[in-house]
DRENNUVEX-748718 format. One record per residue (C-alpha): residue in three letters; x, y, z; residue number from 1. Coordinates in Angstrom, 1 decimal, padded with zeros to 4 digits. Layout:
N
+------+--------+--------+--------+-----+
: rest :     c1 :     c2 :     c3 :  nr :
+------+--------+--------+--------+-----+
:  ALA :      X :      Y :      Z : NUM :
...
+------+--------+--------+--------+-----+
***
This chain:
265
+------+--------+--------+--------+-----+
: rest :     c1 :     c2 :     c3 :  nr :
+------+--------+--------+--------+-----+
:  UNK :  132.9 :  143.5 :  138.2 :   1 :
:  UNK :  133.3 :  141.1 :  135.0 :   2 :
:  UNK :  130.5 :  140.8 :  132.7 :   3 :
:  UNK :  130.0 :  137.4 :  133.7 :   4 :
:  UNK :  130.1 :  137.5 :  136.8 :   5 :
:  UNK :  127.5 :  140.8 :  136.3 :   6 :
:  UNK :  125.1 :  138.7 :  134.6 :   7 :
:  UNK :  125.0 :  135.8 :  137.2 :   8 :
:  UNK :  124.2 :  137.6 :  140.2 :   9 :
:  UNK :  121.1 :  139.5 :  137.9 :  10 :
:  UNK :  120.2 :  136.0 :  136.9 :  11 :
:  UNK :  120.3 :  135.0 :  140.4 :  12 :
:  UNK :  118.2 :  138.2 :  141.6 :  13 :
:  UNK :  115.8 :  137.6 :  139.2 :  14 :
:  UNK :  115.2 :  133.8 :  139.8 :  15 :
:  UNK :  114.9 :  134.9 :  143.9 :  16 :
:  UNK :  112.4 :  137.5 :  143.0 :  17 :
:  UNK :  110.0 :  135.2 :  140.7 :  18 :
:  UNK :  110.2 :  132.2 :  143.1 :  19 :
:  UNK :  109.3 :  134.8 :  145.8 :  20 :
:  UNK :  106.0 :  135.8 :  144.0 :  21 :
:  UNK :  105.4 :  132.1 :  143.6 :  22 :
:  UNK :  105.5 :  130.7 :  146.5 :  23 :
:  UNK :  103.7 :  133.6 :  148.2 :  24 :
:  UNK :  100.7 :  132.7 :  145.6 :  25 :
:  UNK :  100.5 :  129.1 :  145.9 :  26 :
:  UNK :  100.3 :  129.4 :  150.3 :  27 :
:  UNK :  097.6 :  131.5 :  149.7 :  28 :
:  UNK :  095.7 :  129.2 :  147.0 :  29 :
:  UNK :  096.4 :  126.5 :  149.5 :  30 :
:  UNK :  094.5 :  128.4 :  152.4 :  31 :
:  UNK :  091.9 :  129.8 :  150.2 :  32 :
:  UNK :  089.9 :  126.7 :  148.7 :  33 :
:  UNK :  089.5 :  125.5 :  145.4 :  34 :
:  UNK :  087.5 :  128.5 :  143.6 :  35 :
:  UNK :  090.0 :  131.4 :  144.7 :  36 :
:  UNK :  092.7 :  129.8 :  145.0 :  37 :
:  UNK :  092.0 :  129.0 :  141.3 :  38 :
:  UNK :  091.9 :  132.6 :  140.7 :  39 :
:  UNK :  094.8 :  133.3 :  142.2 :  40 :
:  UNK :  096.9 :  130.9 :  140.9 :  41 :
:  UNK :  095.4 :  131.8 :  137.1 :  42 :
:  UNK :  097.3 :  135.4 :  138.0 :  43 :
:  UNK :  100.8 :  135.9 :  135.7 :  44 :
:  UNK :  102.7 :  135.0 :  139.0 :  45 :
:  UNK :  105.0 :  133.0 :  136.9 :  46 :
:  UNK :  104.7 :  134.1 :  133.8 :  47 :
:  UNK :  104.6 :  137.5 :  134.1 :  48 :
:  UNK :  107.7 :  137.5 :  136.0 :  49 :
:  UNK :  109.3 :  136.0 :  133.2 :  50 :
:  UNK :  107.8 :  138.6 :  131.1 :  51 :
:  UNK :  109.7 :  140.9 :  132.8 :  52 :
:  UNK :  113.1 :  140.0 :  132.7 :  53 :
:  UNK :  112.3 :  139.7 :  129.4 :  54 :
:  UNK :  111.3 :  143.2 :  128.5 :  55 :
:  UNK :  114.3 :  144.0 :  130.7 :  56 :
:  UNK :  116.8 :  142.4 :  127.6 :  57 :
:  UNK :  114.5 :  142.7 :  124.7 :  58 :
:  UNK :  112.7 :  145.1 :  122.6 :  59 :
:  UNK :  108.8 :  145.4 :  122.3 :  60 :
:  UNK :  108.9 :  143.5 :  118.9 :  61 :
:  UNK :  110.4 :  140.6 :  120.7 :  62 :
:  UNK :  107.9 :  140.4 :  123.5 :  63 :
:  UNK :  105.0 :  140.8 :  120.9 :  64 :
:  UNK :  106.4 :  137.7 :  119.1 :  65 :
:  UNK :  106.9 :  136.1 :  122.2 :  66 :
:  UNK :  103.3 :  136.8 :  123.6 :  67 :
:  UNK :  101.7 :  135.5 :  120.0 :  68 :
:  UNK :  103.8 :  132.4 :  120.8 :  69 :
:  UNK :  102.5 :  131.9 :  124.0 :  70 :
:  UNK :  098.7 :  132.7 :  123.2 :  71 :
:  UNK :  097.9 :  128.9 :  121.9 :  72 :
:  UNK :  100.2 :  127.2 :  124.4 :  73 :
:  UNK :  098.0 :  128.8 :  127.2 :  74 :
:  UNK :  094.9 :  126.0 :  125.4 :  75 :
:  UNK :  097.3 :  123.6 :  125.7 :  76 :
:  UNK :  097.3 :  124.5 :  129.9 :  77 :
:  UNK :  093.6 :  123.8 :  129.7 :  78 :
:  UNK :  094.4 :  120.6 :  128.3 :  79 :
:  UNK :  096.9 :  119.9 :  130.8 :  80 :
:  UNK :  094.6 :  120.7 :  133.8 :  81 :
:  UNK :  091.8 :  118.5 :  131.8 :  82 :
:  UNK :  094.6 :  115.7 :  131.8 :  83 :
:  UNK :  095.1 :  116.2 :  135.3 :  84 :
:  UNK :  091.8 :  115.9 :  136.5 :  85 :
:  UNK :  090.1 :  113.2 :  135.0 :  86 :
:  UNK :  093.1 :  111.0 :  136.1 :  87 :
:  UNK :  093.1 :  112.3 :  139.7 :  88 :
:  UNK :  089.9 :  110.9 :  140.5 :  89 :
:  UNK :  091.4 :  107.3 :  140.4 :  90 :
:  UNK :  095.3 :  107.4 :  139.9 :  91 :
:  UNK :  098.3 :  108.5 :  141.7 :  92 :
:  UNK :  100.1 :  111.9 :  141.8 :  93 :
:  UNK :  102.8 :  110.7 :  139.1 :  94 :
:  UNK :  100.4 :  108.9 :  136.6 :  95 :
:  UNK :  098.4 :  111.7 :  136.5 :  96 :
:  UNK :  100.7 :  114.7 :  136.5 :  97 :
:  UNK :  103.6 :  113.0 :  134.6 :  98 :
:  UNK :  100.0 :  112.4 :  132.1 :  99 :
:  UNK :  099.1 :  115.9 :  131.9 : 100 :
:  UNK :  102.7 :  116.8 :  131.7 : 101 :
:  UNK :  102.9 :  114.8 :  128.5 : 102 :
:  UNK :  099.7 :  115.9 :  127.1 : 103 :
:  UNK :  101.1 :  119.5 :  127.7 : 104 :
:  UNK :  104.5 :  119.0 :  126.3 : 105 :
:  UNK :  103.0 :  117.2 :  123.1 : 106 :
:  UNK :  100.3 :  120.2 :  122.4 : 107 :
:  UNK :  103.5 :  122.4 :  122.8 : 108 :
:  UNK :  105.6 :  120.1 :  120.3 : 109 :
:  UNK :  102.9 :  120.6 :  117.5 : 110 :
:  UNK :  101.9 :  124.6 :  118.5 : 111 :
:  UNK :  105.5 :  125.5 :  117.5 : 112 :
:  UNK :  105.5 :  124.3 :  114.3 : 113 :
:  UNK :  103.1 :  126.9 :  113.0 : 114 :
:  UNK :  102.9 :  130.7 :  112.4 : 115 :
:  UNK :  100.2 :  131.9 :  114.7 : 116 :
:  UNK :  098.6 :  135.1 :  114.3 : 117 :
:  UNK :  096.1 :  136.6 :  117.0 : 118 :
:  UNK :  093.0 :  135.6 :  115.3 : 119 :
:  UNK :  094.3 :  132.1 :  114.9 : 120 :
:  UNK :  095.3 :  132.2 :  118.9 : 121 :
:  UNK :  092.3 :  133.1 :  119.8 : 122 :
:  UNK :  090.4 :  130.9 :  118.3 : 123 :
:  UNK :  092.3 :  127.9 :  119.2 : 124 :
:  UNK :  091.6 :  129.1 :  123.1 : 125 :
:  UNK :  087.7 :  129.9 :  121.9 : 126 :
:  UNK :  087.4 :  125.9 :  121.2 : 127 :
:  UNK :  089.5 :  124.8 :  123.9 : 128 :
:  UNK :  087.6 :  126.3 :  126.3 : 129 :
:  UNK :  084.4 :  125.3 :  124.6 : 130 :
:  UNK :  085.6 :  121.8 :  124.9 : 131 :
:  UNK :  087.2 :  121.5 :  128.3 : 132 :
:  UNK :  085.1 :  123.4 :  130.4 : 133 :
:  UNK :  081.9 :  121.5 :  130.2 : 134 :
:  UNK :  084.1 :  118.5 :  130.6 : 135 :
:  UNK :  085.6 :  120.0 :  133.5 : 136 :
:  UNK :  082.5 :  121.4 :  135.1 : 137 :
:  UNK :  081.7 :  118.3 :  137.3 : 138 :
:  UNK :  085.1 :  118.2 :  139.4 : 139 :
:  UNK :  084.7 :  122.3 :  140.0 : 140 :
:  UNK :  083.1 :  121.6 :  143.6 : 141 :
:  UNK :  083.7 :  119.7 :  146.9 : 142 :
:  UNK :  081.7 :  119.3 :  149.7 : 143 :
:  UNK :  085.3 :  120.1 :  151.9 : 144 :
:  UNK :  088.8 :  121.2 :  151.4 : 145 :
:  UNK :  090.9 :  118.9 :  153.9 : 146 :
:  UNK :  093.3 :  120.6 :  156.5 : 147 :
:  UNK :  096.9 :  121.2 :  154.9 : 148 :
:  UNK :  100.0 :  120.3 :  156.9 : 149 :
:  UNK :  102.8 :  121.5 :  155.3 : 150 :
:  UNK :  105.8 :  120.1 :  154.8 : 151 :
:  UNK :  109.9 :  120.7 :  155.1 : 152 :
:  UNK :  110.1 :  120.5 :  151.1 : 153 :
:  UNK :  107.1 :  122.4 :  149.9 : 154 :
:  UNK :  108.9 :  126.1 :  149.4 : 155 :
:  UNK :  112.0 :  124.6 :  148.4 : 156 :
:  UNK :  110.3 :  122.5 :  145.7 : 157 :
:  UNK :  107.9 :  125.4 :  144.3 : 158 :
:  UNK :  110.9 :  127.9 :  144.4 : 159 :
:  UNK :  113.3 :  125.5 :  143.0 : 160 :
:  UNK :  110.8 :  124.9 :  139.8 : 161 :
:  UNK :  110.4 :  128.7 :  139.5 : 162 :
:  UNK :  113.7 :  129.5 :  139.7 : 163 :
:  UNK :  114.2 :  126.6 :  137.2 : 164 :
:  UNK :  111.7 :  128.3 :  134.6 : 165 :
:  UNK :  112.9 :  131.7 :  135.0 : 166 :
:  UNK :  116.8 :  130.9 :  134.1 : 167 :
:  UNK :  115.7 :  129.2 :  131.6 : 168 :
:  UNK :  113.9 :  131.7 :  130.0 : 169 :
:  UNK :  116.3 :  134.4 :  130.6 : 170 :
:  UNK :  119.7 :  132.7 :  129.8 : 171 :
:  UNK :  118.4 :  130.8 :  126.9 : 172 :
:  UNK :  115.9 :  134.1 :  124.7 : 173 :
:  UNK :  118.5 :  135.5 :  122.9 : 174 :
:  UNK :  119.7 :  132.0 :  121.8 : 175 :
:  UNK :  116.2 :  130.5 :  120.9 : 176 :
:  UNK :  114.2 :  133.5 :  120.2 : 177 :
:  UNK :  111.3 :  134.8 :  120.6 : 178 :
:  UNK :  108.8 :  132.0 :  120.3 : 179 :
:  UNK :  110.4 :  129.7 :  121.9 : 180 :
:  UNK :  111.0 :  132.3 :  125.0 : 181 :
:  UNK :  107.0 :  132.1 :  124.4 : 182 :
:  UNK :  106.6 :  128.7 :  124.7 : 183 :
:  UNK :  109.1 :  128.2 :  127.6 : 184 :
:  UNK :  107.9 :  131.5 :  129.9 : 185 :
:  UNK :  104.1 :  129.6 :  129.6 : 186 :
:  UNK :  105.0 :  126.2 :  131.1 : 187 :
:  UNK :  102.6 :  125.4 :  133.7 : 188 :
:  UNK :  104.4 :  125.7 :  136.8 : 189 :
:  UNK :  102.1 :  127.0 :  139.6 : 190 :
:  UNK :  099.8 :  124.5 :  138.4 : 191 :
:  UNK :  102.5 :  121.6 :  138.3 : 192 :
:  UNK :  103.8 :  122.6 :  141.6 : 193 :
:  UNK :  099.8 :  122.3 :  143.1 : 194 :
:  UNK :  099.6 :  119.3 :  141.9 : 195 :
:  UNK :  102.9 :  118.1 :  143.5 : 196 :
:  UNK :  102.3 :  119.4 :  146.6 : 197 :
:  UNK :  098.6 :  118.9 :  147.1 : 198 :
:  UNK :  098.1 :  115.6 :  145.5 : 199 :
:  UNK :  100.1 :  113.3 :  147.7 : 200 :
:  UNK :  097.9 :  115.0 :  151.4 : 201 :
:  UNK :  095.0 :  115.8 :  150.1 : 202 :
:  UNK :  094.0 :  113.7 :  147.7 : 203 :
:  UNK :  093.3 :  113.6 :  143.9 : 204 :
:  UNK :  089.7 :  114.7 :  144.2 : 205 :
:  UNK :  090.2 :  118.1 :  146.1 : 206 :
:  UNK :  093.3 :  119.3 :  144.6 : 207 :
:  UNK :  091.5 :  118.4 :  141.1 : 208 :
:  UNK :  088.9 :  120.8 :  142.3 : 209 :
:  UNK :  091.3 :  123.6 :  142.3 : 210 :
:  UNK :  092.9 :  123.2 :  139.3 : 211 :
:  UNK :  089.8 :  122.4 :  137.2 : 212 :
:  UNK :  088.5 :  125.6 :  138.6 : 213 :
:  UNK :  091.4 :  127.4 :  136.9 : 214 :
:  UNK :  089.7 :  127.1 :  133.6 : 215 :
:  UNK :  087.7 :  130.1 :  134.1 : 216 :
:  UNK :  090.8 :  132.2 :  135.3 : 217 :
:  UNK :  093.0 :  130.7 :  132.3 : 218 :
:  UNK :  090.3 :  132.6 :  129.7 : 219 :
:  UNK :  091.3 :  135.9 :  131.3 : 220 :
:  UNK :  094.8 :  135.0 :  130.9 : 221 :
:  UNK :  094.6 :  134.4 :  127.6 : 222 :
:  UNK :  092.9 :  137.3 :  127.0 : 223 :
:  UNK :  095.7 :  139.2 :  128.8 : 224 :
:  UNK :  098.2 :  137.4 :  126.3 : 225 :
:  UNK :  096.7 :  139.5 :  123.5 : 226 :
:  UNK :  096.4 :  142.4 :  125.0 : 227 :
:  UNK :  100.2 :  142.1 :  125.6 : 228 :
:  UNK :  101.1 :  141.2 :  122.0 : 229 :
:  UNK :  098.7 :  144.3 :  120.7 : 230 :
:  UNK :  099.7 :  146.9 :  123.5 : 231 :
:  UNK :  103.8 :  146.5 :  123.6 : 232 :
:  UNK :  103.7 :  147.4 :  119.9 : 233 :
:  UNK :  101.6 :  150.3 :  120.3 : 234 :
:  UNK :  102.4 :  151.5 :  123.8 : 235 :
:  UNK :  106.0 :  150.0 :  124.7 : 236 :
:  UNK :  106.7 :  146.7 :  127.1 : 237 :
:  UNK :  106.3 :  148.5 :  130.0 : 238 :
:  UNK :  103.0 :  150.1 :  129.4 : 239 :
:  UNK :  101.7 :  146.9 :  127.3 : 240 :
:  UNK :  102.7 :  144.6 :  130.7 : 241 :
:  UNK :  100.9 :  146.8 :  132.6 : 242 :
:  UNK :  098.0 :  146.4 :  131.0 : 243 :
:  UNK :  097.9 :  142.3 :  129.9 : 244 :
:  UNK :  098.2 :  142.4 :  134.1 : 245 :
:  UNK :  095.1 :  145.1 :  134.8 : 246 :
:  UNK :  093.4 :  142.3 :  132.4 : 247 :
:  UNK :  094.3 :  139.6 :  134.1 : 248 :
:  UNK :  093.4 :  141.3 :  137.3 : 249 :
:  UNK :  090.0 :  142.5 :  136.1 : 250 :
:  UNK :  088.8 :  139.7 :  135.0 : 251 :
:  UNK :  089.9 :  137.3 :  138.1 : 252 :
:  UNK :  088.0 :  140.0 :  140.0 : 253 :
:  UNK :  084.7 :  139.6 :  138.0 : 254 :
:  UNK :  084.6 :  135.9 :  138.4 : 255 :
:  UNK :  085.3 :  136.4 :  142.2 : 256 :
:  UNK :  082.3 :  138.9 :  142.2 : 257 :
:  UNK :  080.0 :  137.1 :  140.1 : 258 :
:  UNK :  080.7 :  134.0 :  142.4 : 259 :
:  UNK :  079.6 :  136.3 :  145.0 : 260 :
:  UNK :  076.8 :  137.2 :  143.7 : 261 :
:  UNK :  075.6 :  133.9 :  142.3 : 262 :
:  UNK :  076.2 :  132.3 :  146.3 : 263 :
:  UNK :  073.9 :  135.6 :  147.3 : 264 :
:  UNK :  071.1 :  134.4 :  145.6 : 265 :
+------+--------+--------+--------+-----+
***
């Protein structure tokens, strides 16, 4: 087998195996309402993939630089779903997620022409967060989830955006680097591909209930993003992925059981 012809069918395996985790996650974030399925679509089900393949081709420095990269692009997903949700309330699915699209891609514009370090990262998330979730806070709840009825192009469109990210990411690291494998691996896709799906059936209102609810997830992630830069250096990718995951897990799980105990009382 040529190199080339090698390196396409593990590109192609690796875009199946990522849109698989994806489209699994969104169905159930569908089915789930707007608080879990928040949760679980703040999981690594895209990113981490990427992450993955990643590690697979590159060393642990590389996914360290790559992770600091990505820590202040996951604020600029808060201000994407911020975008998003304010304009759902009164606009259509294309004004508001070609809107937050923008907003996202111009935060991402601006994030790569600095040097981040971790206490810089995390910083910027700190204020985002202290920002946007207050703002966000009122659109977290509605009184009723409509039925879903899916349609022929949902899985297509959610794998297809996936798959687009992941080959992406892959063919293009060793060309761009690091930082920009950073940037790329964190664009928002689950969230984009909610907003596609759900938008036009639902409506604005309930499907900005989901993703403003993501906020909460989004601060474990970026947690988990610092974890991964400080653990691959110290422990190896494998081990340092393992762990920006448990993290990401973890903390999901204590906003699902504080939720829990909060609807208790």
């Amino acid at each position: 087998m040529s190199p080339e012809l090698a390196f396409i069918l593990s590109l192609l395996l690796r875009m199946a195996i990522a849109a698989a985790f994806v489209v699994s996650a969104s169905v159930i974030t569908e089915r789930s309402g707007p608080v879990i399925g928040a949760l679980i679509a703040t999981l690594p089900i895209s990113a981490g993939p990427s992450y993955v393949f990643l590690a697979l081709d590159h060393d642990a420095a590389f996914i360290a630089e790559g992770a600091l990269a990505s820590l202040p692009i996951n604020a600029a997903t808060i201000y994407l779903a911020l975008t998003y949700t304010l304009l759902a309330q009164r606009y259509s699915v294309w004004v508001s997620v070609g809107a937050a699209i923008a907003v996202w891609l111009t935060l991402a514009t601006i994030i790569r022409q600095f040097q981040w370090t971790l206490l810089a990262g995390l910083i910027a998330n700190a204020i985002t967060f202290a920002v946007c979730v207050p703002l966000l806070r009122p659109y977290m709840h509605v009184k009723k989830m409509p039925v879903i009825a899916r349609r022929w192009y949902d899985i297509p469109l959610r794998a297809g955006l996936v798959a687009t990210l992941v080959a992406t990411v892959v063919a293009t690291s060793s060309w761009v680097g690091p930082r920009i494998s950073g940037i790329i691996a964190l664009f928002p896709i689950v969230f984009t591909s909610l907003m596609l799906v759900l938008h036009p059936r639902i409506g604005g209102r309930p499907t900005a209930a989901a993703i403003s609810n993501g906020a909460w997830g989004l601060m474990g992630f970026g947690l988990a993003i610092a974890v991964l830069h400080v653990a691959v250096l110290q422990f190896g990718s494998a081990i340092g992925l393992s762990l920006a995951l448990a993290t990401c897990i973890g903390w999901n799980l204590a906003l699902w059981w504080n939720g829990r105990r909060r609807a208790a009382r």
